[in-house]
DSSP file (Angstrom, degrees, kcal/mol; ACC not computed):
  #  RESIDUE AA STRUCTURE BP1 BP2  ACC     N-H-->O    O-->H-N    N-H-->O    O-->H-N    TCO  KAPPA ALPHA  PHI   PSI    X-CA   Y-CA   Z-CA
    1    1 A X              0   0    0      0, 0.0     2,-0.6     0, 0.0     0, 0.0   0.000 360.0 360.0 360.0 138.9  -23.6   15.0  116.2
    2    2 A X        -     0   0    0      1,-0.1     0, 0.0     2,-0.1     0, 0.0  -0.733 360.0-163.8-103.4 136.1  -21.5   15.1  113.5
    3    3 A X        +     0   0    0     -2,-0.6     2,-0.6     2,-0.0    -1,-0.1   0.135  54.8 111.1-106.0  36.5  -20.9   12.0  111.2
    4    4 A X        -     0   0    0     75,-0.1     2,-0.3    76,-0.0    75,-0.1  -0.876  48.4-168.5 -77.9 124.3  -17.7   13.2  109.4
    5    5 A X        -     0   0    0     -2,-0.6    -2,-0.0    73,-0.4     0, 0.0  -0.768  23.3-101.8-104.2 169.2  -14.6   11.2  110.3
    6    6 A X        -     0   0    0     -2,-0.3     4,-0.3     1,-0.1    -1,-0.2   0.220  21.6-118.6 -65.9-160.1  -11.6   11.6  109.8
    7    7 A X  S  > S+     0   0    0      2,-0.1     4,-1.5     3,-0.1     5,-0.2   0.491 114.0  45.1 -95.7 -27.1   -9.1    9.8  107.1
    8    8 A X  H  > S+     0   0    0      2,-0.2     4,-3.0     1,-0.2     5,-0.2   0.930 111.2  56.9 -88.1 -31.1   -6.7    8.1  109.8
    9    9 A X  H  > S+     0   0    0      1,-0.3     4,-1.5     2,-0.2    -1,-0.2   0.948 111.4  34.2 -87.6 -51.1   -9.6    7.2  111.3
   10   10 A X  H  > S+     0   0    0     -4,-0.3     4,-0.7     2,-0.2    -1,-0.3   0.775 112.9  60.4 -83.4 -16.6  -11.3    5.2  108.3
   11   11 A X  H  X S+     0   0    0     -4,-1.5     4,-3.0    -3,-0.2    -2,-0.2   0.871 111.4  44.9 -60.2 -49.2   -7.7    3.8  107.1
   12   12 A X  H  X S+     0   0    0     -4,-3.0     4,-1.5     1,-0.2    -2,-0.2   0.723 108.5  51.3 -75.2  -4.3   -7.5    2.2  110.7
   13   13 A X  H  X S+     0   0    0     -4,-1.5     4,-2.2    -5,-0.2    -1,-0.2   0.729 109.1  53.6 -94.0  -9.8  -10.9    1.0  110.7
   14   14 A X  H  X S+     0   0    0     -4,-0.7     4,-1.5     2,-0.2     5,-0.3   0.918 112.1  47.1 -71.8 -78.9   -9.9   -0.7  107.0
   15   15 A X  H  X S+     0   0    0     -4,-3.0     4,-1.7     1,-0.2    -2,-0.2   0.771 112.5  43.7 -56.2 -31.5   -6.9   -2.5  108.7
   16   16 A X  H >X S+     0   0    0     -4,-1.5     3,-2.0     2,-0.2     4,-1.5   0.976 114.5  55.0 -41.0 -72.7   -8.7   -3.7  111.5
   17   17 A X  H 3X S+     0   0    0     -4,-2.2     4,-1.0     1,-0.3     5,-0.2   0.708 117.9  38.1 -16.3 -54.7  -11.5   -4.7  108.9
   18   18 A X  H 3X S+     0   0    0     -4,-1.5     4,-0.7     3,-0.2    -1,-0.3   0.778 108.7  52.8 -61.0 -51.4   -9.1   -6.4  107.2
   19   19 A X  H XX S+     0   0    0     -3,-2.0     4,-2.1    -4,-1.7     3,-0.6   0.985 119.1  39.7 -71.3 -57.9   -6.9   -8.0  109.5
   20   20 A X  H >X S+     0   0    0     -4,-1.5     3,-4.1     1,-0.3     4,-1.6   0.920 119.2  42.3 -79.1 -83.5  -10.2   -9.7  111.4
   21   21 A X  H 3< S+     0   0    0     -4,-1.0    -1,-0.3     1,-0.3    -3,-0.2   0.584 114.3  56.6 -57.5  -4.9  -12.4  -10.7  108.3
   22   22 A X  H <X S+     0   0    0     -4,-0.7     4,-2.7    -3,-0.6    -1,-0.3   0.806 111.3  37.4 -62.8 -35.1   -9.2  -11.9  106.6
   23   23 A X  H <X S+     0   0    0     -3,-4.1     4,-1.5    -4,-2.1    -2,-0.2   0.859 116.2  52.7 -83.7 -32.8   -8.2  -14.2  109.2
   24   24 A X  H  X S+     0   0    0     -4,-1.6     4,-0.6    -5,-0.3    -1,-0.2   0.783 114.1  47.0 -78.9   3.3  -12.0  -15.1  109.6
   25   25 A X  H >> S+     0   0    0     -5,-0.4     4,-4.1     2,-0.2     3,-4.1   0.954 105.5  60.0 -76.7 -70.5  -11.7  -15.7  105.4
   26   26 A X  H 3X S+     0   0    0     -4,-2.7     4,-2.7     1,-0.3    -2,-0.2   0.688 101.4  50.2 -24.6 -87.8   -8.8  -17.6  106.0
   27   27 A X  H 3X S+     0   0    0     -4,-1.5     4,-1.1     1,-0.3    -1,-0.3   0.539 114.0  48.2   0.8 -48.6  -10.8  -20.2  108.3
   28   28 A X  H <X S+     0   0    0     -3,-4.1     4,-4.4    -4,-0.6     5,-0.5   0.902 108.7  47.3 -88.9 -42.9  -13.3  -20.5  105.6
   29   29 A X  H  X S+     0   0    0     -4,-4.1     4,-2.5     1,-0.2     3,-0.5   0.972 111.3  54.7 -33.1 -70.0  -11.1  -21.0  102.7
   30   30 A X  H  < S+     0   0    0     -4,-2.7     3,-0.3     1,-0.2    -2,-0.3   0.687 116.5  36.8 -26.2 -64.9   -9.4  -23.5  104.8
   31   31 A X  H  < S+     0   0    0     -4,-1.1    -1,-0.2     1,-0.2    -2,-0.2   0.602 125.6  35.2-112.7 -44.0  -13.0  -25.4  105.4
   32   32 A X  H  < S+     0   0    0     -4,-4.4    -1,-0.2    -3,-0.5    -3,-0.2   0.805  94.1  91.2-105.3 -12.8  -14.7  -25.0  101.8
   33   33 A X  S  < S-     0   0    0     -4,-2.5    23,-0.1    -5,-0.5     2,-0.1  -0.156  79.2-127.0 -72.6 130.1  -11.2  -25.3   99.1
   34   34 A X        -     0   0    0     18,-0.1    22,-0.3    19,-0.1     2,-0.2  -0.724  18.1-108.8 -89.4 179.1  -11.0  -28.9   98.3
   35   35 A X        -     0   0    0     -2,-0.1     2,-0.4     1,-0.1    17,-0.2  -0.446  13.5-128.4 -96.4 117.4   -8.2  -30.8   98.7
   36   36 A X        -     0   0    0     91,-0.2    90,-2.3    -2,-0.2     2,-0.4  -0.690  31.2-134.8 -84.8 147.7   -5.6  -32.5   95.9
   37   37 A X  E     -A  125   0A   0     -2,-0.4    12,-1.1    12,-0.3     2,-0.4  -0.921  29.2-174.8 -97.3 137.6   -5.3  -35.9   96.8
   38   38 A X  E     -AB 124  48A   0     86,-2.3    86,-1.8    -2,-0.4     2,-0.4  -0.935  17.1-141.0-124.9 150.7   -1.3  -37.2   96.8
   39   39 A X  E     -AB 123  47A   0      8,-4.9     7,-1.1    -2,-0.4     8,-0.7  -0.790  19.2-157.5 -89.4 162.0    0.0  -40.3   97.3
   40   40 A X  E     -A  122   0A   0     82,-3.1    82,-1.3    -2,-0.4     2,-0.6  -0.921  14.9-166.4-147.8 153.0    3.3  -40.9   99.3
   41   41 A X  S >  S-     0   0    0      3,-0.5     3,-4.4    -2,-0.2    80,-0.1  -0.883  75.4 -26.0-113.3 102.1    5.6  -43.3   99.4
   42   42 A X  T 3  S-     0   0    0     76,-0.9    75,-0.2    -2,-0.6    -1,-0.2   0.911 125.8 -48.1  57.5  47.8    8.3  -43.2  102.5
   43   43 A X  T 3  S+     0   0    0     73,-0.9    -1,-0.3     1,-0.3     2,-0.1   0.116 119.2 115.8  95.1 -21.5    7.9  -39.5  102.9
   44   44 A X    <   -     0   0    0     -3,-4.4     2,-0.6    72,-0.1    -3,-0.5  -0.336  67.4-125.4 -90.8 167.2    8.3  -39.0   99.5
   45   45 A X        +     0   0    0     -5,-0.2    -5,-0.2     1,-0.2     3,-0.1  -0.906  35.0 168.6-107.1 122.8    5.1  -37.3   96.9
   46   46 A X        -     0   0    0     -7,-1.1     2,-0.3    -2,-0.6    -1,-0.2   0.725  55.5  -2.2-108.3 -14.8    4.7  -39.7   94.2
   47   47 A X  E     +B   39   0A   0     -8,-0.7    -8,-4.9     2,-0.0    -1,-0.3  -0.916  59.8 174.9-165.3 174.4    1.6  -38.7   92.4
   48   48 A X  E     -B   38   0A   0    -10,-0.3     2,-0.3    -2,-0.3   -10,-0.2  -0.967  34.5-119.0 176.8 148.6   -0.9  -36.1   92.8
   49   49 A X        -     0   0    0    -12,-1.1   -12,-0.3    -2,-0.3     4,-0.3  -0.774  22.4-164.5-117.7  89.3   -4.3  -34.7   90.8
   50   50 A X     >  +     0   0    0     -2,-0.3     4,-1.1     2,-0.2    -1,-0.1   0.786  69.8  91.1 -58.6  -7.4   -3.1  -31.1   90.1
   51   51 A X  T >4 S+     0   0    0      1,-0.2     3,-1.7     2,-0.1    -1,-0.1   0.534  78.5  64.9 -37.3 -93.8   -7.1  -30.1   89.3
   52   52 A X  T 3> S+     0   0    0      1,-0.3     4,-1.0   -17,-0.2     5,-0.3   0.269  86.2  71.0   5.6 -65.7   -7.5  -29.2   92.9
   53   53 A X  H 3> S+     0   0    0      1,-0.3     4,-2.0    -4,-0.3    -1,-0.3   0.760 105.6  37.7 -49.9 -40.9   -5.0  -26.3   92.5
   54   54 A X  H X< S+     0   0    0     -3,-1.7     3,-2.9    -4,-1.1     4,-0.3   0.961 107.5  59.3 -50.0 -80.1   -7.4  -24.4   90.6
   55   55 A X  H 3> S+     0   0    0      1,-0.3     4,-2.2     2,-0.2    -2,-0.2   0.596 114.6  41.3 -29.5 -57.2  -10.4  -25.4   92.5
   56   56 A X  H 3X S+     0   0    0     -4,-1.0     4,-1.4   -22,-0.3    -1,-0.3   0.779 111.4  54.2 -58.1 -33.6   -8.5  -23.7   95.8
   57   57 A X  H XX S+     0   0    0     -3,-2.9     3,-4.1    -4,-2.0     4,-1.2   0.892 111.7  43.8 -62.2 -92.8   -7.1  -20.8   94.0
   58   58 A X  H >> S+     0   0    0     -4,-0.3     4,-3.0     1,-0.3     3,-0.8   0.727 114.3  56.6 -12.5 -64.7  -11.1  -19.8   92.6
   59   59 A X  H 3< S+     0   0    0     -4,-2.2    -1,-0.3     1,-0.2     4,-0.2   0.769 109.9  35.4 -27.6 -45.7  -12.1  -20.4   96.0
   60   60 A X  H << S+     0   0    0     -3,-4.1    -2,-0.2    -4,-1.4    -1,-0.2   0.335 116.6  58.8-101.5  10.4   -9.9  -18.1   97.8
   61   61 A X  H XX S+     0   0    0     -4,-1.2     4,-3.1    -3,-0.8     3,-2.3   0.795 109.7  44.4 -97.4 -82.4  -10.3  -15.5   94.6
   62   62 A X  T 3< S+     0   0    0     -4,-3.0    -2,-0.2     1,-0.3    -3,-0.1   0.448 111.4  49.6 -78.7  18.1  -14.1  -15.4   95.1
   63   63 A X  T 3> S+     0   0    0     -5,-0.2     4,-1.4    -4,-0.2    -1,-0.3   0.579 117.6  44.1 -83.5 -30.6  -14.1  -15.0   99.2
   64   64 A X  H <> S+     0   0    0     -3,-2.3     4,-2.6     1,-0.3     5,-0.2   0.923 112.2  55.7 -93.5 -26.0  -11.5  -11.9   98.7
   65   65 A X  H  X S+     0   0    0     -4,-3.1     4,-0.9     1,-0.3    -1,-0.3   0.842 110.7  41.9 -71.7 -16.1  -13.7  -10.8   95.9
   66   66 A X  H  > S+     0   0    0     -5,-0.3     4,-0.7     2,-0.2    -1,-0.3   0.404 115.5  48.4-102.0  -4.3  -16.6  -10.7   98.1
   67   67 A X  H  X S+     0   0    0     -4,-1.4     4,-1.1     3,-0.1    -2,-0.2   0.656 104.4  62.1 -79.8 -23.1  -14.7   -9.2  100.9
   68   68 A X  H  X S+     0   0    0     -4,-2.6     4,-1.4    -5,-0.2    -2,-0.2   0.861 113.3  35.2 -71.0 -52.3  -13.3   -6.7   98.6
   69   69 A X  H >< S+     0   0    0     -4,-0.9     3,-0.6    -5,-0.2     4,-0.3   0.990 115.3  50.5 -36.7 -82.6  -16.8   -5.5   98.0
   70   70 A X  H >X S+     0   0    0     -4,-0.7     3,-3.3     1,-0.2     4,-1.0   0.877 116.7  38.1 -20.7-103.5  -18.3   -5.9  101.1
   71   71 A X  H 3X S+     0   0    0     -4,-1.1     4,-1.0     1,-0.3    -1,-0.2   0.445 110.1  57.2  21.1 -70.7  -15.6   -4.0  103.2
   72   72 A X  H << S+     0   0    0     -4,-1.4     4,-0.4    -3,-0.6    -1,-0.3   0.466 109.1  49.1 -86.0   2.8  -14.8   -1.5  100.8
   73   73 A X  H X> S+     0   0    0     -3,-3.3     4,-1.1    -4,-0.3     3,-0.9   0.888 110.9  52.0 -88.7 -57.1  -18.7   -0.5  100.9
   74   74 A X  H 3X S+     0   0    0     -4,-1.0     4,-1.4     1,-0.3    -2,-0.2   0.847 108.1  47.1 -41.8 -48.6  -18.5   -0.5  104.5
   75   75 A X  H 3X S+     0   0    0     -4,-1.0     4,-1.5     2,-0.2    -1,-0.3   0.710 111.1  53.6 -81.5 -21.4  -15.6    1.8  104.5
   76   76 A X  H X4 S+     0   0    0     -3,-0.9     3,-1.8    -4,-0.4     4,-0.2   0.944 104.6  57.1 -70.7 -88.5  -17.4    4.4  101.8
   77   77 A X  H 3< S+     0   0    0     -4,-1.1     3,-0.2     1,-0.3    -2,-0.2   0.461 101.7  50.1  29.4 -84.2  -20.0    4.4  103.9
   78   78 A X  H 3< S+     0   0    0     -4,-1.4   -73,-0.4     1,-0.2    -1,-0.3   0.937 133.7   9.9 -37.2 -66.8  -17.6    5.7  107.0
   79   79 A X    X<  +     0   0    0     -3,-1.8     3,-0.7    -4,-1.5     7,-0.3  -0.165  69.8 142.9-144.4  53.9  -16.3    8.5  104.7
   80   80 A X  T 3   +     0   0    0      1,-0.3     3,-0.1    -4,-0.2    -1,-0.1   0.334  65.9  75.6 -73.4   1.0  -17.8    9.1  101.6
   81   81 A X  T 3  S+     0   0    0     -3,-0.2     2,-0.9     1,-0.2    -1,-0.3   0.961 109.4  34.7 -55.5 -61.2  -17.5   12.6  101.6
   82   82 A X    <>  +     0   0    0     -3,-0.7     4,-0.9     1,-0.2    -1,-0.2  -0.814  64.3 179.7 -97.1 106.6  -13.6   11.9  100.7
   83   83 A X  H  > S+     0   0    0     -2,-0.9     4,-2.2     2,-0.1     5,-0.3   0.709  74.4  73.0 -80.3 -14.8  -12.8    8.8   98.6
   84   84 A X  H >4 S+     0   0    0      2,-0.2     3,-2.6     1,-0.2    -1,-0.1   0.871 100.5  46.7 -21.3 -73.3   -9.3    9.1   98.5
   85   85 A X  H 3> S+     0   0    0      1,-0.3     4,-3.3     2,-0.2    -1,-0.2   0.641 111.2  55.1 -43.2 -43.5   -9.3    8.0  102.1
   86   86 A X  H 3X S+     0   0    0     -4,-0.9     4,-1.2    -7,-0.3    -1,-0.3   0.663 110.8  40.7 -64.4 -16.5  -11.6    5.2  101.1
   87   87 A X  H <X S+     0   0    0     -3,-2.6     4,-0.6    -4,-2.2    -1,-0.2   0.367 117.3  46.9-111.4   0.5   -9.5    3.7   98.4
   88   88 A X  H  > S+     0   0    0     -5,-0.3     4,-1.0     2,-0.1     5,-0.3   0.844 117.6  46.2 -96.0 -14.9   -6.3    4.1  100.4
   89   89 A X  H  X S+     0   0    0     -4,-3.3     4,-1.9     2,-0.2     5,-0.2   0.940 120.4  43.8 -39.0 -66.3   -8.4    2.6  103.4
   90   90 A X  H >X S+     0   0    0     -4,-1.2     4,-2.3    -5,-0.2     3,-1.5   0.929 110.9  45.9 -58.8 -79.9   -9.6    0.0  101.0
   91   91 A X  H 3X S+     0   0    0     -4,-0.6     4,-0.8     1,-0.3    -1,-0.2   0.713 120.4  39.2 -28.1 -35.5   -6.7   -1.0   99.1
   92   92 A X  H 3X S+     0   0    0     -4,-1.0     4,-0.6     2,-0.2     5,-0.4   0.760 114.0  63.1-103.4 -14.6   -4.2   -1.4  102.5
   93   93 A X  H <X S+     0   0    0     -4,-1.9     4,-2.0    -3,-1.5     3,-0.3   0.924 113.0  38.8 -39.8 -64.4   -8.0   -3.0  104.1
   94   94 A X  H  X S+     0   0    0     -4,-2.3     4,-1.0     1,-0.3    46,-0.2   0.761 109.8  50.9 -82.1 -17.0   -7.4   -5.6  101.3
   95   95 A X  H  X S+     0   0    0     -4,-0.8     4,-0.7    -5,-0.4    -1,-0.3   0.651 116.6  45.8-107.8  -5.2   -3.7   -6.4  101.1
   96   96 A X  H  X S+     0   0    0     -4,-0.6     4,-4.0    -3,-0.3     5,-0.4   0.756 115.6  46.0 -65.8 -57.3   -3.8   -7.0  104.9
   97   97 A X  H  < S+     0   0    0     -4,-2.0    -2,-0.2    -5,-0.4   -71,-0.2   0.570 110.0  54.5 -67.1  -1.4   -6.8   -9.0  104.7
   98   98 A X  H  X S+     0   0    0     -4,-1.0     4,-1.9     2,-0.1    -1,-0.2   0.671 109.3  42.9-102.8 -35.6   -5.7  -10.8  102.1
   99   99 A X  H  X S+     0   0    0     -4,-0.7     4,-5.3     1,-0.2    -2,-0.2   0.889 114.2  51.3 -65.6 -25.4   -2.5  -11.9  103.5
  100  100 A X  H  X S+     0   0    0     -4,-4.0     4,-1.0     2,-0.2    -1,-0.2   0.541 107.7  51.3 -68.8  -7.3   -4.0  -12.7  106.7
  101  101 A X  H  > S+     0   0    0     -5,-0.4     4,-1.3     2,-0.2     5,-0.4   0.756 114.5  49.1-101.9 -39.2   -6.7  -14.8  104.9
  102  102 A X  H  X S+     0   0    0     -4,-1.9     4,-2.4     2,-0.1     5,-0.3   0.955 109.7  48.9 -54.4 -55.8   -3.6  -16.5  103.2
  103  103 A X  H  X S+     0   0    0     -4,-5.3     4,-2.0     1,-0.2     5,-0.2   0.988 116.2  41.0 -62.3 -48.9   -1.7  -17.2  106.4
  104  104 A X  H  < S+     0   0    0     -4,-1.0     4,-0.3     2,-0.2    -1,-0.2   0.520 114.9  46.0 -96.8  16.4   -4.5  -18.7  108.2
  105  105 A X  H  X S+     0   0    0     -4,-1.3     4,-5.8    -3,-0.3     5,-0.2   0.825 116.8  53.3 -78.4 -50.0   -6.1  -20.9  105.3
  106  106 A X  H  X S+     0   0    0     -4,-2.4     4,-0.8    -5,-0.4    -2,-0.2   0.825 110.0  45.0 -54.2 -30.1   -2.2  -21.9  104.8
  107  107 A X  H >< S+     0   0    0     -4,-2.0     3,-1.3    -5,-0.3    -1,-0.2   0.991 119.9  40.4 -85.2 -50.3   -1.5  -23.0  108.7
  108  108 A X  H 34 S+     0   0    0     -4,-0.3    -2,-0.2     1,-0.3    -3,-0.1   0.994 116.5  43.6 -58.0 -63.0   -4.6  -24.9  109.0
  109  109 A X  H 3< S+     0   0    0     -4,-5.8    19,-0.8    18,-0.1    -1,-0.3   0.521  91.0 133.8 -72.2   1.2   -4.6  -26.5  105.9
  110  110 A X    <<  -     0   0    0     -3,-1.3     2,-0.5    -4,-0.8    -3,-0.1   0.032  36.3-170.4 -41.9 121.9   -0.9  -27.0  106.8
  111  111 A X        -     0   0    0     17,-0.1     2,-1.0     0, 0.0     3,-0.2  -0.997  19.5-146.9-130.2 155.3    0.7  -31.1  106.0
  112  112 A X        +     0   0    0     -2,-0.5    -2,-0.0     1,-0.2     0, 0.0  -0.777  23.2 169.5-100.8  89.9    3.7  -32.5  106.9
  113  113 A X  S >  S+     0   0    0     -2,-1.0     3,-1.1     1,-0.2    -1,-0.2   0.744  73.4  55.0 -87.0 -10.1    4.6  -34.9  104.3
  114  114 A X  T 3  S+     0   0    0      1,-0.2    -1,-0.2    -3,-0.2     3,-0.1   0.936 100.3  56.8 -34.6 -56.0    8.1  -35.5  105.5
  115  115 A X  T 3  S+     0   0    0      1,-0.2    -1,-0.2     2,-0.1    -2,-0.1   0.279  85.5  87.3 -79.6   8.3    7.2  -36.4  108.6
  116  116 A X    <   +     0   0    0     -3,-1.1     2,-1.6     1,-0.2   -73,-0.9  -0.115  52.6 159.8 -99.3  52.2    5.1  -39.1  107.0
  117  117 A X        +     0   0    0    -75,-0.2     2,-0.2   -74,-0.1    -1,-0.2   0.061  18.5 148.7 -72.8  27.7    7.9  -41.7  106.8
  118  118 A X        -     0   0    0     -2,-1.6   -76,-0.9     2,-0.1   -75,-0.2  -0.609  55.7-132.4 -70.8 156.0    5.9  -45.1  106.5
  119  119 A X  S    S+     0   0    0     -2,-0.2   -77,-0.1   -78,-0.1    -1,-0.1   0.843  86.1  78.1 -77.3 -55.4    6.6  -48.0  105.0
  120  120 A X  S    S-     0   0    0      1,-0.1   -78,-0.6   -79,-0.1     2,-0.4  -0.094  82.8-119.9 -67.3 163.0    3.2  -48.2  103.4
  121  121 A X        +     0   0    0    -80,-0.1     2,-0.4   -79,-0.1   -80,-0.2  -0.784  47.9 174.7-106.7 140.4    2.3  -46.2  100.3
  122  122 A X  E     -A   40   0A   0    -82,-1.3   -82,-3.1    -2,-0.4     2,-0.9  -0.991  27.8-130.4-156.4 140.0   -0.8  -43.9  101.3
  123  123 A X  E     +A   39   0A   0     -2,-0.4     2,-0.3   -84,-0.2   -84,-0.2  -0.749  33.4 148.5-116.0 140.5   -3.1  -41.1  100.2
  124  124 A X  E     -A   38   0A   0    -86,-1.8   -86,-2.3    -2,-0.9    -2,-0.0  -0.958  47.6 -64.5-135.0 148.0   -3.9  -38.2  101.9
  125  125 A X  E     -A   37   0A   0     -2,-0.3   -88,-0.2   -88,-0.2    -1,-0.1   0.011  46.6-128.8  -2.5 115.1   -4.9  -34.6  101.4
  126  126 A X        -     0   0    0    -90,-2.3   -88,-0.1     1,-0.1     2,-0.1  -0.358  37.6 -81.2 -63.1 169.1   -2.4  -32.2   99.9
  127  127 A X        -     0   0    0    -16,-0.1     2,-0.3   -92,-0.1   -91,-0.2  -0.140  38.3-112.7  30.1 127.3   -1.5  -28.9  101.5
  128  128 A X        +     0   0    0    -19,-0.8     2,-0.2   -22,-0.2   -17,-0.1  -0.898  61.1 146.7 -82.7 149.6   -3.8  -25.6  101.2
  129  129 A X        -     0   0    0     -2,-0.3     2,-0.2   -76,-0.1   -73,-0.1  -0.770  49.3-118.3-161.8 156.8   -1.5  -23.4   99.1
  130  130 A X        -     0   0    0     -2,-0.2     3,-0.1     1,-0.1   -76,-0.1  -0.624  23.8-180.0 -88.2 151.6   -2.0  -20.6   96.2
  131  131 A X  S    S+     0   0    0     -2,-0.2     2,-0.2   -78,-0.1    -1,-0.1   0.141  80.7  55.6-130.9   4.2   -0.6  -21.6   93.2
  132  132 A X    >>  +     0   0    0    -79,-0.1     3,-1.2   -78,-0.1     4,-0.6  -0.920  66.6 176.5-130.7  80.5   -1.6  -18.8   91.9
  133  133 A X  T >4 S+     0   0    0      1,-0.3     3,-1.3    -2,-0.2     4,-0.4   0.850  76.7  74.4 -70.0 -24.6   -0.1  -15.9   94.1
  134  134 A X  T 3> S+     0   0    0      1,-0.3     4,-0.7     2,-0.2    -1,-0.3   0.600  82.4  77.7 -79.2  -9.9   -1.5  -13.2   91.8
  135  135 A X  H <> S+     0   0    0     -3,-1.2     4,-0.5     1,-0.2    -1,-0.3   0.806  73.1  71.0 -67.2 -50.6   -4.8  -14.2   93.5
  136  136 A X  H X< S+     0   0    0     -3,-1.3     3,-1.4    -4,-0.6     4,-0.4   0.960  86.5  71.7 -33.7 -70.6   -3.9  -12.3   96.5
  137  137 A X  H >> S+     0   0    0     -4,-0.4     3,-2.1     1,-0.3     4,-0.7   0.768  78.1  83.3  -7.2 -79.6   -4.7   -9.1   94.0
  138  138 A X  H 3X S+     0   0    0     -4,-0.7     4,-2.6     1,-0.3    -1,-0.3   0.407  87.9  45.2  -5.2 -64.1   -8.5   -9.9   94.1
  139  139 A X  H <X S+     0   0    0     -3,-1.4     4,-3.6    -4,-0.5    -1,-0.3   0.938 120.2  37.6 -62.0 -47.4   -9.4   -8.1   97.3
  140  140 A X  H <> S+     0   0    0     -3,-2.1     4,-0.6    -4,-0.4   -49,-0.2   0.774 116.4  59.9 -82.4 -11.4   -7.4   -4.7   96.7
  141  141 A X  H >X S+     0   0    0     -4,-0.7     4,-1.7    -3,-0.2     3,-0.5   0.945 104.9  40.8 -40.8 -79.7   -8.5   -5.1   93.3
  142  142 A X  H 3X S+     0   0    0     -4,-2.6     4,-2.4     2,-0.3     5,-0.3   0.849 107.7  66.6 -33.8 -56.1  -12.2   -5.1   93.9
  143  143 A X  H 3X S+     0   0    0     -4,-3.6     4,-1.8     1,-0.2     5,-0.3   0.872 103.0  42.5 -26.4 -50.5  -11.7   -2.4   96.3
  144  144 A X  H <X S+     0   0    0     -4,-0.6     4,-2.7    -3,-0.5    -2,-0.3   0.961 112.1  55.4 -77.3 -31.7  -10.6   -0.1   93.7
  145  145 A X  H  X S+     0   0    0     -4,-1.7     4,-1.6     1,-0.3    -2,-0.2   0.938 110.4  44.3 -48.2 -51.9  -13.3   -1.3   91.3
  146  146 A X  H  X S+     0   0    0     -4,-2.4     4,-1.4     1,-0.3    -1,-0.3   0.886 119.1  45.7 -89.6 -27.8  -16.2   -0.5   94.0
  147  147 A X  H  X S+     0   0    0     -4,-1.8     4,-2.0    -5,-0.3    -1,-0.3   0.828 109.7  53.7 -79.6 -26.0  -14.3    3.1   94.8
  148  148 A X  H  < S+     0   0    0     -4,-2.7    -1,-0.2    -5,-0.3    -2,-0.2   0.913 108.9  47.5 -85.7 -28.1  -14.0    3.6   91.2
  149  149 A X  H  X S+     0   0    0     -4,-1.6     4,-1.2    -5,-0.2     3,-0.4   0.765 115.4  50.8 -27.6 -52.3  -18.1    3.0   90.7
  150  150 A X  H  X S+     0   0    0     -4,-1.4     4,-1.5     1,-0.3    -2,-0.2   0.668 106.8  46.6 -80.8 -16.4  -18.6    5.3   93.4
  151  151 A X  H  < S+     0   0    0     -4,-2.0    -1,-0.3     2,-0.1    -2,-0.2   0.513 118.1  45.1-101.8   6.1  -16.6    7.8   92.2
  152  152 A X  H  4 S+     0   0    0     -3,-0.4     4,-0.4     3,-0.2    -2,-0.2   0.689 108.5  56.5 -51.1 -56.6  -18.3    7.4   88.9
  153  153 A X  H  X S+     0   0    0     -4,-1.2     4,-2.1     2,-0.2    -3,-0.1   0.777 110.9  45.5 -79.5 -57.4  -21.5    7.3   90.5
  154  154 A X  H  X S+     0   0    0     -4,-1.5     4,-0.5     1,-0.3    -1,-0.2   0.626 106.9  52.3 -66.9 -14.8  -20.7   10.7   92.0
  155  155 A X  H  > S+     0   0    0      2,-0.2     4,-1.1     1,-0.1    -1,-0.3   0.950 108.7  56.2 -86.9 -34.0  -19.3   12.6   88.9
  156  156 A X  H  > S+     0   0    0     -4,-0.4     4,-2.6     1,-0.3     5,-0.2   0.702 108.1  49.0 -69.0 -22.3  -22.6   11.6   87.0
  157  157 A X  H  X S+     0   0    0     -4,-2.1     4,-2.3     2,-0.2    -1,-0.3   0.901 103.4  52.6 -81.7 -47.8  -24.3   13.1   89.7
  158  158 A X  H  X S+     0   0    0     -4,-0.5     4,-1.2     1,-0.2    -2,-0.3   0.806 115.0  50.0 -70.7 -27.2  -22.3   16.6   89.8
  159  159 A X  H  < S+     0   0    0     -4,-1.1    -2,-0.2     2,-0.2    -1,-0.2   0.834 112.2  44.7-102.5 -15.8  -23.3   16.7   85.6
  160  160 A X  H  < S+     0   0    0     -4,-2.6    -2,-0.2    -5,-0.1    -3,-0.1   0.918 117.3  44.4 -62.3 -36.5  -27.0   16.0   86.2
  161  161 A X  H  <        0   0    0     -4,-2.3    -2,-0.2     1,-0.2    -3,-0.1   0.971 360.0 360.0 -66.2 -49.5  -27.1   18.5   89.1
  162  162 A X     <        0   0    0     -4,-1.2    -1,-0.2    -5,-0.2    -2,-0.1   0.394 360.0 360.0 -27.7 360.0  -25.0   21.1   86.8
């Protein structure tokens, strides 16, 4: 039995990969990022501790960097005869999974401070949100980093064998 695949083959198992451990990223972000505290007043945001922002950004930077690893190991793995395949696998692996890990921190962590129209002045949890979009980057980022080791790995290896 032969364990070559093909290139579509390992590009669709990186966007599945991606799509599912993104979302399942997404869940954790949601769960571990803290929280800005804001006050509001009659719907309106009057004060706020931007520290947080960071703290959530760093958070969802090192889960995509450690999916970006992970993953893109997984996907060498599959088809390491070829890397191309593995770093366009990886790279469109990551920029799925990294929006999906965005959309579904961002809908959970989701508030409606409009809709908070009481009289009393009250503090609550902020909103998950990047504030840092360039944080998205991480995963497809890392991807190429671990392809670019491997292909590294592999020329050092063709000039010992030489």
């Amino acid at each position: 039995m032969s364990t070559t695949r093909k290139a579509s083959a390992v590009i669709v198992a990186g966007l599945i990969f991606g799509l599912v451990v993104g979302a399942a990223l997404g869940v954790i972000w949601w769960r571990l990022a803290p929280r800005v505290e804001v006050g509001v007043e009659s719907g309106q945001l009057v004060d706020f501790q931007p520290s947080g922002f960071l703290a959530s950004d760093v958070t969802f930077a090192f889960l995509a960097l450690l999916a970006g690893i992970l993953v893109t190991i997984g996907l060498a793995t599959m088809r390491r005869e070829h890397l191309v395949s593995v770093l366009v696998a990886a790279v469109l692996s990551g920029a799925v999974g990294s929006l999906a890990m965005w959309w579904v921190g961002h809908s959970l962590g989701g508030v409606e401070i409009q809709g908070l129209a009481g009289t009393l002045n009250q503090v609550i949890e902020g909103p998950l949100v990047l504030h840092m979009p360039a944080v998205a980057l991480v995963w497809p980022i890392a991807a190429a980093g671990v392809v670019t080791v491997l292909a590294f790995g592999d020329w050092l290896s063709g000039l010992r064998n030489a």
